[in-house]
N, C-alpha and C positions, 0 to 999 in steps of 0.2 A: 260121759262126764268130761268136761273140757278140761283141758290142760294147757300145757305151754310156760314158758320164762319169761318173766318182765324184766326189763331192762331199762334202769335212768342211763342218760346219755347228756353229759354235760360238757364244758368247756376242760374237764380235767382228765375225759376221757368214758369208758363205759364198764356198768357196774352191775352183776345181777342180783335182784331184790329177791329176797328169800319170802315164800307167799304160800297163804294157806289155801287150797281149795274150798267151798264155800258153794254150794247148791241156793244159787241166789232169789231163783224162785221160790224153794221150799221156803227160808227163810223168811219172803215177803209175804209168806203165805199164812206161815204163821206166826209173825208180828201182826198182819191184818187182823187176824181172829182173836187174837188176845188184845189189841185195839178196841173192837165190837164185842167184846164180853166184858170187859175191863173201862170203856170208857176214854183210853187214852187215843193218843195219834199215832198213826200207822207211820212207818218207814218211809214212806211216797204218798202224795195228797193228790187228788187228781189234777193239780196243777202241774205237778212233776210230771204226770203222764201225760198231759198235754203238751207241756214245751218239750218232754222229749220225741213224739210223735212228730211234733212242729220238723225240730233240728232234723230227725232223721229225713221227712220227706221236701226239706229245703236241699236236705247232702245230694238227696238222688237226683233231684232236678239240677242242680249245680252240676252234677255228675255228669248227666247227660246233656246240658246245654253249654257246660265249660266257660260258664259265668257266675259270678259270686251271685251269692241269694243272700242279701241279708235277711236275719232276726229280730234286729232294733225295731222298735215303733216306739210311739211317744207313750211314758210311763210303762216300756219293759226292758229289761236288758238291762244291761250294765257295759 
């Protein structure tokens, strides 16, 4: 089970954010299945999975060639 403290850290100094732990796969797992029994939208759209697939395997190449990757292309990103 993962743990650990969050901390905001701002211009006033730093503070720790009190947080609940949360099995976040269980969760997506089953909002997905009440999703497809129920008709509604899941918590993540396979778009979500794709741009974060995207991000992470831009991070690693960034990572190892210690050159920015952009994200942006024409009609994504913000």
């Amino acid at each position: 089970m993962p743990g650990g403290q969050v901390y905001l850290r701002d211009e006033t100094g730093e503070k720790e954010l009190l947080t609940t732990l949360v099995d976040l796969y269980e969760r997506h797992i089953v909002d997905f299945c009440a999703a497809v029994a129920h008709g509604g939208k899941p918590l993540a759209t396979a778009q979500d999975g794709y741009r974060s697939l995207e991000a992470a395997l831009a991070l690693r190449t960034s990572a190892a060639s210690r050159e920015v990757v952009s994200l942006l292309r024409e009609g994504v990103g913000a």
